[in-house]
VOVOVEX-697327 format. One line per 4 residues: their letters; for each residue y, z, x of N, C-alpha, C, O. Coordinates in steps of 0.1 Angstrom, whole numbers, plus 5000, padded with zeros to 4 digits. Example, Ala and Ser with C-alpha at 12.3 -4.5 7.8 and 13.67 -1.06 7.14 Angstrom:
2
as	4943,5078,5132,4955,5078,5123,4967,5078,5132,4967,5085,5142 | 4978,5071,5128,4989,5071,5137,5000,5079,5129,5011,5080,5134;
END
This chain:
303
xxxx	0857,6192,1724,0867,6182,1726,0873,6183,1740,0876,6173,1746 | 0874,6192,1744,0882,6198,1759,0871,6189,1773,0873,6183,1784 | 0860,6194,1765,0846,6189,1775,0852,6171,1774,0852,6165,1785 | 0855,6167,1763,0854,6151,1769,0862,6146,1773,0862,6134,1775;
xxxx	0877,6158,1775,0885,6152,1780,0880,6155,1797,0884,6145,1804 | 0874,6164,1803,0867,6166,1817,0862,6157,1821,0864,6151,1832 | 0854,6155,1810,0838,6139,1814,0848,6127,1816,0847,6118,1825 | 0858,6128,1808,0865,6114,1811,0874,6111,1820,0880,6101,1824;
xxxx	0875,6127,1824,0887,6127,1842,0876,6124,1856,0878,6118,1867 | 0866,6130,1850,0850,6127,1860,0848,6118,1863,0849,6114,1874 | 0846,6110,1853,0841,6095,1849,0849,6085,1854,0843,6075,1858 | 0862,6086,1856,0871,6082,1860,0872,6086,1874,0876,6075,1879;
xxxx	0872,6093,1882,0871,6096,1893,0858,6093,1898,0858,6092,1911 | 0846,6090,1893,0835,6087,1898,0836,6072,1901,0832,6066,1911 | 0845,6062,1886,0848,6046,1888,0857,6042,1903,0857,6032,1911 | 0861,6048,1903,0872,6050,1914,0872,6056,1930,0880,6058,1938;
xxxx	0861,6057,1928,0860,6069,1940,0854,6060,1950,0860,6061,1961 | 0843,6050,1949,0838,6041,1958,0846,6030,1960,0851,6023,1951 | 0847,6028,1975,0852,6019,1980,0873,6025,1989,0881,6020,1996 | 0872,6034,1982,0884,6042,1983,0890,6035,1996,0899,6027,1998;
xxxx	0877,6044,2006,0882,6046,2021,0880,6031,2027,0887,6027,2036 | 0872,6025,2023,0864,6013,2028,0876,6001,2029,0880,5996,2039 | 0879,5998,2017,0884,5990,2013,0898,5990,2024,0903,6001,2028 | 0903,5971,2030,0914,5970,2038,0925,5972,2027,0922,5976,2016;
xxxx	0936,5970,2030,0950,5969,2026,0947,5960,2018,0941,5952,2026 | 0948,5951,2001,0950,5948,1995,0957,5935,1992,0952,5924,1990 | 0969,5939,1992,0977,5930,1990,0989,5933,2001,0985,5941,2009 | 1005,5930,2005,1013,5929,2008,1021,5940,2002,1026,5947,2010;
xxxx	1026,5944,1989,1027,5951,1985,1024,5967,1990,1032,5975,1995 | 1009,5970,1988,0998,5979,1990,1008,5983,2005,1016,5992,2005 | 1006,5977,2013,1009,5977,2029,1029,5984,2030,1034,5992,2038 | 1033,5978,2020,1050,5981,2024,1049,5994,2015,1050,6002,2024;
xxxx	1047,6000,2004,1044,6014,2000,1041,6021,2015,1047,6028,2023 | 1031,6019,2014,1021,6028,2025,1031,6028,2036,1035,6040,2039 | 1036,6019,2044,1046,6018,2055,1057,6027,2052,1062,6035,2060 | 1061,6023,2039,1076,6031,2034,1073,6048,2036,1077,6056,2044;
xxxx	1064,6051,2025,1059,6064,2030,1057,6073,2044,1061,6084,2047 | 1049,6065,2049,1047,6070,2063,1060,6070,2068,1065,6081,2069 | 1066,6062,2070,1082,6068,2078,1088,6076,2069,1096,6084,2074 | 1087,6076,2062,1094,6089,2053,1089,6105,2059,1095,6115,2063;
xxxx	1073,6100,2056,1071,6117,2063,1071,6119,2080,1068,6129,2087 | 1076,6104,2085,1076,6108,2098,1093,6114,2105,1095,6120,2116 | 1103,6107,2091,1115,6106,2097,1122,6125,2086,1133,6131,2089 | 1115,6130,2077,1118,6139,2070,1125,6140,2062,1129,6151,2057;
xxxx	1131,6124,2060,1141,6120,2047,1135,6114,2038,1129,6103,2038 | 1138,6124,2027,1129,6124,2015,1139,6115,2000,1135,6114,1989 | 1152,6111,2006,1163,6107,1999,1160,6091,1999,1156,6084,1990 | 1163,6088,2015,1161,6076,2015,1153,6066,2015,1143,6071,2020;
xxxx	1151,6055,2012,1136,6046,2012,1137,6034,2027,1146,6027,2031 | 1127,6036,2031,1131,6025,2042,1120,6019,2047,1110,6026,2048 | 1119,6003,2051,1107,5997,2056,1109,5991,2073,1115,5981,2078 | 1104,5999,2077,1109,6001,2094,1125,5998,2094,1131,6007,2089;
xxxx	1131,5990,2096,1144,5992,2097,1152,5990,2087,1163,5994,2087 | 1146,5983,2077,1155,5976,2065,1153,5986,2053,1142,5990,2050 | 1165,5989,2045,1165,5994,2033,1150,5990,2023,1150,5978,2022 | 1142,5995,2017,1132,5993,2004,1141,5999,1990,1138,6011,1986;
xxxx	1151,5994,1983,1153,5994,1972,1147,5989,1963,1154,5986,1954 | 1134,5986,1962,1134,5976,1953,1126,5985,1940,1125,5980,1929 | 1120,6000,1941,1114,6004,1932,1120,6022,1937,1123,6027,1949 | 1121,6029,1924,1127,6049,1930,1115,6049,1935,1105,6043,1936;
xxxx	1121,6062,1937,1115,6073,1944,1105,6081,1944,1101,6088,1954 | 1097,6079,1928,1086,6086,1927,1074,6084,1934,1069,6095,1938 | 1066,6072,1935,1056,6069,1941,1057,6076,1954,1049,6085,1957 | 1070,6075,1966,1068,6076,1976,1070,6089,1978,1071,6092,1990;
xxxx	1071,6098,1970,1074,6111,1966,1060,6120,1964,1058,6132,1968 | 1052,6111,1957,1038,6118,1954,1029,6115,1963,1019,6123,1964 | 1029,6100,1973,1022,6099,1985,1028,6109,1995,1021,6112,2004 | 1038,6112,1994,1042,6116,2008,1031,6131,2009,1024,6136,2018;
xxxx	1035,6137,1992,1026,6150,1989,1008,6148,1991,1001,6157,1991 | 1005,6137,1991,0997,6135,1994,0986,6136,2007,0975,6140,2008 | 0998,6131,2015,0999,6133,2026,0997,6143,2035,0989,6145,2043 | 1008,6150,2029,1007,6168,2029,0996,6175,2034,0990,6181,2043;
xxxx	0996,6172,2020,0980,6178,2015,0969,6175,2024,0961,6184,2025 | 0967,6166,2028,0955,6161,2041,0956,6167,2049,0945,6171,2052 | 0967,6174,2059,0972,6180,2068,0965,6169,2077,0955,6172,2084 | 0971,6152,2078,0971,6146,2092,0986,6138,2089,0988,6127,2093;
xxxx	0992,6144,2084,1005,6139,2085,1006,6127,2084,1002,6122,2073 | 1014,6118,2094,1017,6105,2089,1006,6094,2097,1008,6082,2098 | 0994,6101,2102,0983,6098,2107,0978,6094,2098,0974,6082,2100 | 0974,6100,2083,0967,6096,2075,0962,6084,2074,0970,6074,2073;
xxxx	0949,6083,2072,0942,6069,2069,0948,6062,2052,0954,6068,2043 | 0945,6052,2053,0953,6046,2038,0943,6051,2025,0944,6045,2014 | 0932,6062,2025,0928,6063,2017,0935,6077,2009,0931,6079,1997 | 0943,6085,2014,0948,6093,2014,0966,6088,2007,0972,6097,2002;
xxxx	0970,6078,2009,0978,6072,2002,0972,6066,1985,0979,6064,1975 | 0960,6065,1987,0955,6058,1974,0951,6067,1961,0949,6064,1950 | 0950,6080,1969,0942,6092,1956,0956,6095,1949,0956,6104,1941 | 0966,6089,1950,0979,6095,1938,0976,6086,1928,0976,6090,1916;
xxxx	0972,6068,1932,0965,6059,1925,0954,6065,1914,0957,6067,1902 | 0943,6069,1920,0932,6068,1917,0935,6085,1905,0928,6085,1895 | 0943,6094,1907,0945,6104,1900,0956,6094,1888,0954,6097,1877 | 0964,6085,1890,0971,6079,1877,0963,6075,1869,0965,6078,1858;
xxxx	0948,6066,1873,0937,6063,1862,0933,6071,1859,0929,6069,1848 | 0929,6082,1864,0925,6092,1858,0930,6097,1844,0924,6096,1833 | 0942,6104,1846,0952,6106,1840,0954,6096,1826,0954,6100,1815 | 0955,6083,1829,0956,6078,1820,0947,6076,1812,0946,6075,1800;
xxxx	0935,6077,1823,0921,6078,1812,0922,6090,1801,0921,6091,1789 | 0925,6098,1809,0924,6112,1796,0932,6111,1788,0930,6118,1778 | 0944,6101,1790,0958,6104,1781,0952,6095,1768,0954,6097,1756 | 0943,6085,1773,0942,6073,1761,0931,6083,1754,0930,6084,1742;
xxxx	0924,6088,1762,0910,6096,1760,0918,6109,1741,0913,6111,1730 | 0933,6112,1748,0937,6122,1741,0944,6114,1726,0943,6118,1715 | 0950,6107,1731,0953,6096,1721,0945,6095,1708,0946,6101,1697 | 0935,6083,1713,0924,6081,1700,0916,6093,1698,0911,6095,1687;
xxxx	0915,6101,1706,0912,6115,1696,0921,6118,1688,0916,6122,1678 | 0938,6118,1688,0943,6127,1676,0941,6113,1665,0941,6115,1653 | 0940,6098,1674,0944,6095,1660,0932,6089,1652,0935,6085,1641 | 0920,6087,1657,0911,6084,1650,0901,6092,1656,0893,6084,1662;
xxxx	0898,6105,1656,0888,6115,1659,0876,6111,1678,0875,6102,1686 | 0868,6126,1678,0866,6125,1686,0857,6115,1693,0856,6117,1705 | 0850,6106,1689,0841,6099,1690,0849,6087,1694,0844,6079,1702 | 0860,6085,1688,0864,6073,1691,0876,6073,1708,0880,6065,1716;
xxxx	0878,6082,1707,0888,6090,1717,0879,6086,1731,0883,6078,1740 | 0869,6092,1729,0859,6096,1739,0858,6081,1747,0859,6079,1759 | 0854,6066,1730,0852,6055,1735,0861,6047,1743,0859,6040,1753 | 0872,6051,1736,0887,6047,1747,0889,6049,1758,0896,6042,1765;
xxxx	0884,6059,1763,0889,6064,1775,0873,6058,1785,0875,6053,1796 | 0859,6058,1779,0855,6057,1789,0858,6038,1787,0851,6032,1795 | 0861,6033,1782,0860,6018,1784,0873,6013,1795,0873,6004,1804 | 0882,6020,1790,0895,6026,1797,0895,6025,1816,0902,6018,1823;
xxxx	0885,6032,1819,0879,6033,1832,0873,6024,1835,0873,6020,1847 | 0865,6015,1824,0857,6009,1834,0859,5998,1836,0853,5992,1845 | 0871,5990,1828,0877,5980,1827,0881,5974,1842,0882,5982,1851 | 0884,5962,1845,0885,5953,1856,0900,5957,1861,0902,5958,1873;
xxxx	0911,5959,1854,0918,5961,1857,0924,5973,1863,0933,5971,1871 | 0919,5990,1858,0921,5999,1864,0911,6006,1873,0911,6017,1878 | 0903,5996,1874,0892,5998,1884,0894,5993,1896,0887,5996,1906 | 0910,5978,1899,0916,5976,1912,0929,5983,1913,0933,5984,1925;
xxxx	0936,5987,1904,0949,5994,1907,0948,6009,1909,0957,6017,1912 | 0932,6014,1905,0931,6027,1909,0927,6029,1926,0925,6039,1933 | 0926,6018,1929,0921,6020,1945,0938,6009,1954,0940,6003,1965 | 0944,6010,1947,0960,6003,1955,0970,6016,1953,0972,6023,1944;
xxxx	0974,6015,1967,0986,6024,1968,0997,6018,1962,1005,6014,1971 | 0999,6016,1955,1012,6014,1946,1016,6019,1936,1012,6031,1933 | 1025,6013,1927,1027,6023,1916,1025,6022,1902,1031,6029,1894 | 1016,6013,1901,1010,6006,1891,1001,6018,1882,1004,6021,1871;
xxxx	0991,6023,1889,0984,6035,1881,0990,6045,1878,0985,6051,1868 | 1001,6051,1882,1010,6061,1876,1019,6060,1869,1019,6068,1859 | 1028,6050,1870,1029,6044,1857,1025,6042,1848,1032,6044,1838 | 1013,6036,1846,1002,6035,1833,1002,6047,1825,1005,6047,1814;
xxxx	0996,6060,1835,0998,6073,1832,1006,6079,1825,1003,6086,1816 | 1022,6074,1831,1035,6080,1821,1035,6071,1808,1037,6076,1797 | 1033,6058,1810,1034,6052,1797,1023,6058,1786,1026,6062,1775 | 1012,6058,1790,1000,6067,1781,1001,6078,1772,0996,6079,1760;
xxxx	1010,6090,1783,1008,6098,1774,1024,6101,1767,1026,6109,1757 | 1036,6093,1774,1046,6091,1764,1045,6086,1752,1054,6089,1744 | 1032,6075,1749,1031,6064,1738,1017,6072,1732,1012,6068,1721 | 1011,6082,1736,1005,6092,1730,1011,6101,1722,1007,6104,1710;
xxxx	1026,6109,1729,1032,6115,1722,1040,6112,1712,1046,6119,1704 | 1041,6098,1714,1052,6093,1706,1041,6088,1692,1047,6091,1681 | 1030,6083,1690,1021,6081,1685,1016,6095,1669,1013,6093,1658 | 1020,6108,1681,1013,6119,1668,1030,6125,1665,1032,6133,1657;
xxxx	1037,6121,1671,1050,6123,1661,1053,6113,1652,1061,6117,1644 | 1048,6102,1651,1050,6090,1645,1039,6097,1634,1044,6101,1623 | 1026,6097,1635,1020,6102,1629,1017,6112,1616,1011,6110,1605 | 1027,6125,1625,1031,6137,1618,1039,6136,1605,1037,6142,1594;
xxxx	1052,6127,1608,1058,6119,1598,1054,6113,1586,1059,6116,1575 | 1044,6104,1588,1040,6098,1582,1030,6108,1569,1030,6107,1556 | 1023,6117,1578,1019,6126,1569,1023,6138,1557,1018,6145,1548 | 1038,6134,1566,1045,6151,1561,1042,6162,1563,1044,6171,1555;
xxxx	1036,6163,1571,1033,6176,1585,1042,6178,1595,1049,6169,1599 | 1042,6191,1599,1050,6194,1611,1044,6186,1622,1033,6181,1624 | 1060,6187,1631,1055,6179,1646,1049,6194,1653,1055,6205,1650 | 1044,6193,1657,1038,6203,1671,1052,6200,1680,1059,6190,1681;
xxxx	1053,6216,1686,1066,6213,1692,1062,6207,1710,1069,6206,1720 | 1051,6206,1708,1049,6204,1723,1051,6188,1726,1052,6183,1737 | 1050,6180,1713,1051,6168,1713,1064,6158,1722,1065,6150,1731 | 1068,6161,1716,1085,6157,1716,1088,6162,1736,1089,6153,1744;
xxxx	1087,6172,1739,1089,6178,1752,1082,6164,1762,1088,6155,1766 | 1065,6168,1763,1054,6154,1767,1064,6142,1768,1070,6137,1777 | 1062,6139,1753,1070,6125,1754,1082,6126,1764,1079,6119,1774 | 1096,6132,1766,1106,6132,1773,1101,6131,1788,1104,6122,1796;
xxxx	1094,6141,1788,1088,6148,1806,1080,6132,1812,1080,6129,1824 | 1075,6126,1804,1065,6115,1804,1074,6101,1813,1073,6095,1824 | 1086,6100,1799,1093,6089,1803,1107,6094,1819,1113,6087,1827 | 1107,6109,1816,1111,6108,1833,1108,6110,1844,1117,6112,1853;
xxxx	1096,6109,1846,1088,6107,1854,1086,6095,1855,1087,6091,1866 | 1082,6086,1846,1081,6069,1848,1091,6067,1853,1089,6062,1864 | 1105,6069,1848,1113,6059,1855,1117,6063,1871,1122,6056,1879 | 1113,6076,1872,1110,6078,1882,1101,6069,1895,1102,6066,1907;
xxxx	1091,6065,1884,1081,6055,1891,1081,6042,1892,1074,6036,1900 | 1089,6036,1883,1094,6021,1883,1106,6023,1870,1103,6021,1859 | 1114,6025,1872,1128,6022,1865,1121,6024,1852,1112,6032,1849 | 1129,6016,1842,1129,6015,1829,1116,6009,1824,1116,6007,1812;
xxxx	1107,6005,1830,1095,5998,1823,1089,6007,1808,1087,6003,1796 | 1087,6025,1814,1080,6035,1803,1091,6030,1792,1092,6021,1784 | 1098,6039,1794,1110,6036,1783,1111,6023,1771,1112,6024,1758 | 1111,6013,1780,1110,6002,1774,1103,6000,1765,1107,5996,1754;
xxxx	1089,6003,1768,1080,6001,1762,1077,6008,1749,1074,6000,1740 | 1077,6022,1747,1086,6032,1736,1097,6028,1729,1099,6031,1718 | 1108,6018,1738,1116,6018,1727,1112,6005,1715,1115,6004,1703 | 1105,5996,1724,1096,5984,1716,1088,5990,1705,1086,5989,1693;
xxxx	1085,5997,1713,1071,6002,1699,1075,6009,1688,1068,6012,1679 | 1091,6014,1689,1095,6024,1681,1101,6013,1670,1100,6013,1658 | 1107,6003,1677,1118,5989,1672,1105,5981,1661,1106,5976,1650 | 1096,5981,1666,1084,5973,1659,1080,5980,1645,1081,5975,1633;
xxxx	1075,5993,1648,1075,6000,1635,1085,6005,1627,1082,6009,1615 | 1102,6006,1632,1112,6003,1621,1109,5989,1615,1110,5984,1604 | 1106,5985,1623,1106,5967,1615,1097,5966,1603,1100,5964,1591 | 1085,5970,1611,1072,5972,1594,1078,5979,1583,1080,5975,1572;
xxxx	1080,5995,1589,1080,6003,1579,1092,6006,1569,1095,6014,1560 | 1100,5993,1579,1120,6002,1571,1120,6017,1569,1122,6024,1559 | 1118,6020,1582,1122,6033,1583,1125,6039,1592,1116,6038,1600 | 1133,6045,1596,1136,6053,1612,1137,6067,1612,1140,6074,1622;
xxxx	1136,6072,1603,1140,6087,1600,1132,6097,1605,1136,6109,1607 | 1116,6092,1608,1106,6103,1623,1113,6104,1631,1112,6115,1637 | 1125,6090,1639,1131,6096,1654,1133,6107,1652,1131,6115,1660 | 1139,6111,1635,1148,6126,1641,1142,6135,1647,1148,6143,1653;
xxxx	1124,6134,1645,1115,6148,1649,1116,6140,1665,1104,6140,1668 | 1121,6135,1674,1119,6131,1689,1128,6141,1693,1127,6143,1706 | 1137,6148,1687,1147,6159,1695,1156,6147,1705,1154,6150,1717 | 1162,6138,1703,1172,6129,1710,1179,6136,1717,1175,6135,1728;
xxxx	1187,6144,1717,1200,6148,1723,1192,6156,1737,1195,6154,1749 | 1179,6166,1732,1174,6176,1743,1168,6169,1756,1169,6170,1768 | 1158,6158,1742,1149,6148,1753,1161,6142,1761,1159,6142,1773 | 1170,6138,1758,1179,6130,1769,1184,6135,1780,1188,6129,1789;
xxxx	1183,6151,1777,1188,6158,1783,1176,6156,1796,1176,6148,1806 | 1168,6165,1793,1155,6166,1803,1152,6153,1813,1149,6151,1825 | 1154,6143,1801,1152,6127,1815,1164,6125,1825,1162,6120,1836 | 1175,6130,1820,1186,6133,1833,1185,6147,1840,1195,6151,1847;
xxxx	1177,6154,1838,1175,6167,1849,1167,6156,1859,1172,6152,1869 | 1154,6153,1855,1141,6149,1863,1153,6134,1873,1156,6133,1885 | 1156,6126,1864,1164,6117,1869,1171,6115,1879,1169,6108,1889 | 1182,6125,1875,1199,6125,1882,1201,6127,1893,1210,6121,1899;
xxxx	1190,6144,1900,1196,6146,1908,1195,6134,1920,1204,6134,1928 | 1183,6125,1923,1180,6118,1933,1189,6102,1932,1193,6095,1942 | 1190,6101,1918,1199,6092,1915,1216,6092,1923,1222,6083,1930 | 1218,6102,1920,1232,6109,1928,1230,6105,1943,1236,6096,1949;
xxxx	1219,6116,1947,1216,6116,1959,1217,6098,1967,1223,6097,1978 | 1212,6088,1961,1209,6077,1967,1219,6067,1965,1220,6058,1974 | 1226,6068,1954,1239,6065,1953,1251,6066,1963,1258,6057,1965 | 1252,6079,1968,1256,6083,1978,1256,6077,1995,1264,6073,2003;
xxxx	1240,6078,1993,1236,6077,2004,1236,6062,2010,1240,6058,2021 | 1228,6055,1998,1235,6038,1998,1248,6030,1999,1249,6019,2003 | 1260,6042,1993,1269,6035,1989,1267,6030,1978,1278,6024,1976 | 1261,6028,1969,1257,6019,1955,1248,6007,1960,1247,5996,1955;
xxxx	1239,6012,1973,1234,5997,1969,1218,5995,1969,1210,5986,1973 | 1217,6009,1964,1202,6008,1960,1202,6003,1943,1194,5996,1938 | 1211,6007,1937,1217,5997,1924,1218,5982,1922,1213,5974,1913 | 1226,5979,1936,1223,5966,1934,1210,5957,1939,1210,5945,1937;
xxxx	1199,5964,1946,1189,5958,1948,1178,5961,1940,1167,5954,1941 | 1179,5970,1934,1169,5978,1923,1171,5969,1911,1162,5962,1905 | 1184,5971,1908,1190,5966,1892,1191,5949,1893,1184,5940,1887 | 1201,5947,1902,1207,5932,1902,1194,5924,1909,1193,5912,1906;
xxxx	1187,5928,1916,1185,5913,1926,1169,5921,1919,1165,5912,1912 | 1161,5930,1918,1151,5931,1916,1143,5928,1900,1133,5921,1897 | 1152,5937,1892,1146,5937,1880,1151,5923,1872,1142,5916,1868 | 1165,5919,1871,1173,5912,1867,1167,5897,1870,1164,5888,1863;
xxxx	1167,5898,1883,1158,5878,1886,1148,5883,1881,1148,5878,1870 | 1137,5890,1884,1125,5890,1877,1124,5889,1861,1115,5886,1853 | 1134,5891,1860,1137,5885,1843,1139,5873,1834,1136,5868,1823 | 1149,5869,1851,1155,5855,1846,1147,5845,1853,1150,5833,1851;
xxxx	1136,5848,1861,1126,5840,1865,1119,5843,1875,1124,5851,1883 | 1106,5836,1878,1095,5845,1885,1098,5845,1900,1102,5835,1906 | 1096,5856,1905,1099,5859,1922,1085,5864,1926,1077,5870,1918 | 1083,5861,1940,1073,5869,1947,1057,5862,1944,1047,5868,1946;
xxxx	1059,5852,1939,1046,5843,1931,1044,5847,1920,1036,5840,1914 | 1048,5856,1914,1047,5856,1902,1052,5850,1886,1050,5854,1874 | 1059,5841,1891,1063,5834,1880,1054,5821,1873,1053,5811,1880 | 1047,5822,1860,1035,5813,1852,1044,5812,1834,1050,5819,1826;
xxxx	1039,5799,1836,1043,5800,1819,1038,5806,1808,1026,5809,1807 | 1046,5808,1801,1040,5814,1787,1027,5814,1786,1021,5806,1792 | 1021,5821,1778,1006,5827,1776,0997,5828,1785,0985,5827,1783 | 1006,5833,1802,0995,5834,1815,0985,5847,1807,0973,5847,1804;
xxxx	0998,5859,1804,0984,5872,1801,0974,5871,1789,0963,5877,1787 | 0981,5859,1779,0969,5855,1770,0957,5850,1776,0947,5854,1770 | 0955,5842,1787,0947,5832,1786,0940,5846,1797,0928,5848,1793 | 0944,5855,1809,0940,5858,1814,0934,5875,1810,0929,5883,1817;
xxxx	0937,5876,1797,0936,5887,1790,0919,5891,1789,0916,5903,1792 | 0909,5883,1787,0895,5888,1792,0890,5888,1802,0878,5890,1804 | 0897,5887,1808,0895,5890,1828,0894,5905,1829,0885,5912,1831 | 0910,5906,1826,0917,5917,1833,0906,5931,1822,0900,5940,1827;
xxxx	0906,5928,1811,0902,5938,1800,0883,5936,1802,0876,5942,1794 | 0878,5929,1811,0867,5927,1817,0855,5940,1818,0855,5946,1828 | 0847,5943,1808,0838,5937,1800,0844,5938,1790,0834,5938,1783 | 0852,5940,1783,0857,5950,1770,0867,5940,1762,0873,5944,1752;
xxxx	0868,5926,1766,0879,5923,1759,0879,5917,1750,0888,5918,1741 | 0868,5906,1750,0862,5900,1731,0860,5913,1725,0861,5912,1712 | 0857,5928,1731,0856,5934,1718,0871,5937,1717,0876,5935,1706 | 0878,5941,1725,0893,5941,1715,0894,5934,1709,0892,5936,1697;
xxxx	0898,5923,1713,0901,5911,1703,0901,5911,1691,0911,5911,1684 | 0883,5911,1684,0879,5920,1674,0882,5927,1671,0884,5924,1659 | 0886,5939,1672,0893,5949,1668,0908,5946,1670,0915,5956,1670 | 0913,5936,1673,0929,5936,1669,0927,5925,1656,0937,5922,1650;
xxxx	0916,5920,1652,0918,5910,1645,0916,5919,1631,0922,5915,1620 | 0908,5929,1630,0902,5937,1623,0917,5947,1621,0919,5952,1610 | 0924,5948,1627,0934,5959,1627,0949,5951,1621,0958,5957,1616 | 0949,5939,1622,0962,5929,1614,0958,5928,1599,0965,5925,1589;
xxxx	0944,5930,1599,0940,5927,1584,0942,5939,1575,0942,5938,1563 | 0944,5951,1583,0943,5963,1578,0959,5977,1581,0962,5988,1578 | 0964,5965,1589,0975,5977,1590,0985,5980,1583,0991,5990,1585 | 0987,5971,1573,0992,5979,1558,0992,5991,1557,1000,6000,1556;
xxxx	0978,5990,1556,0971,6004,1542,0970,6019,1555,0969,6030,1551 | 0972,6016,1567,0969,6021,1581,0980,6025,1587,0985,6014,1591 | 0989,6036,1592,0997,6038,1602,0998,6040,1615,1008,6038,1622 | 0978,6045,1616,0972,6043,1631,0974,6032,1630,0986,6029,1633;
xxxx	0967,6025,1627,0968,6006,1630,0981,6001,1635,0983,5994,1645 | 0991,6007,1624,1003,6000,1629,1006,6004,1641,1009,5996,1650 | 1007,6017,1645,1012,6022,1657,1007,6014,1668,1015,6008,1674 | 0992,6012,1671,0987,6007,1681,0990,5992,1679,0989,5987,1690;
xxx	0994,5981,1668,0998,5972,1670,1012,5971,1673,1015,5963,1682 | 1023,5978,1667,1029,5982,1673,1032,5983,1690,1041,5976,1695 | 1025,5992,1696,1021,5993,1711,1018,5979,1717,1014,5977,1729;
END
């Protein structure tokens, strides 16, 4: 089992690996990361975010935190070519490959685990965000194996089996690190999926095996201290461009071209899931008919 979680970090790094260096800057996005970074490790302030002269509030601190280490690590400093910005990318699909890879192994054995993860990689979608410096593939990553861990606690319950105590920990460490990487998206997403299966099952009484009080604790260690720090440093107004003007309009309506009416990711949903998505489909249609009698089922519809 260990072996396929390797083949599937391989596998993933092999989808990923061409075109790395080749490929220009992307999108507009791609370009202001990479910029923010690079003056970060040119100016040695690791607090603040900045795009040549103007404040970048608009996402924390983590991405530009793990490129900068990236960076590092090249030993050409803030020379670095943009491919060298992109392997924190290209290590989140990874990662997530293995996490989904770990996933459908606990919850529907190894065969099926194995299939997840390598279709996982090969799909259209993490085959262009694993080659973009942004923070799209690491994120994926935290959400993965937080909604992994949250999955075999959900699970454990259901069986009346112990949780593994390493569960509960993963999950917490998972979601503070996400929001590290884009605010509240991980979180969110966990707390949906947790809200969905109280709904099915009228029940909430597994949260108790999530350890609440400890896990909360831990996401304000990883959190707080940078939180403080930028707070500080801003005056409060990496809050108001993070919270108020970034997440908040993007809510209340589309910015940046991204705003499409209802059912854009339906209709665009076999693109992105490209070759693989009539067979989801299938198997979500196969999975409503059955998730009654099923808890895996529920969980992942659920998700």
């Amino acid at each position: 089992m260990n072996r396929n979680y390797i083949l599937l970090f391989l596998f993933s790094i092999v989808m990923t690996v061409s075109g790395l260096a080749s490929l220009p800057p992307v999108d507009r996005d791609e370009s202001r990361f990479v910029q923010a970074t690079k003056q970060m490790v040119e100016t040695g302030d690791y607090v603040d975010i900045r795009l040549q002269d103007v404040t970048r509030y608009k996402k924390p601190i983590g991405i530009y935190w793990l490129q900068s280490a990236a960076v590092a690590l090249s030993g050409e400093g803030a020379a670095a070519p943009i491919w060298v910005y992109r392997l924190v990318s290209m290590l989140g699909i990874a990662i997530a490959v293995v996490g989904i890879g770990w996933t459908g192994t606990k919850l529907f054995g190894a065969n099926a685990g194995l299939a997840a993860g390598l279709m996982m990689a090969a799909i259209f979608a993490t085959a262009f965000e694993g080659r973009d410096a942004k923070t799209d593939a690491m994120l994926l990553a935290c959400c993965v194996i937080a909604q992994g861990a949250l999955a075999q606690v959900y699970m454990a319950a259901k069986r009346n089996e112990p949780v593994p105590g390493h569960l509960p920990w993963i999950f917490w460490i998972a979601q503070g690190l996400g929001i590290l990487i884009k605010g509240p998206v991980s979180p969110l997403l966990s707390l949906l999926t947790a809200a969905a299966l109280i709904a099915f099952d009228r029940d909430w009484r597994w949260l108790l095996k999530m350890k609440l009080v400890r896990g909360v604790g831990i996401v304000l260690f990883i959190v707080l201290p940078w939180l403080v720090l930028i707070t500080w440093k801003s005056g409060g107004a990496f809050f108001q461009e993070a919270v108020g003007k970034d997440m908040l309009n993007k809510v209340a309506q589309g910015e940046e071209s991204h705003g499409l009416p209802p059912g854009f990711y339906m209709l665009t949903y076999s693109l992105f899931m490209w070759p693989f998505g009539l067979i989801a489909v299938g198997a979500g249609l196969q999975a409503i008919n059955r998730f009654w009698d099923d808890p895996r089922l529920r969980f992942c519809l659920a998700w």
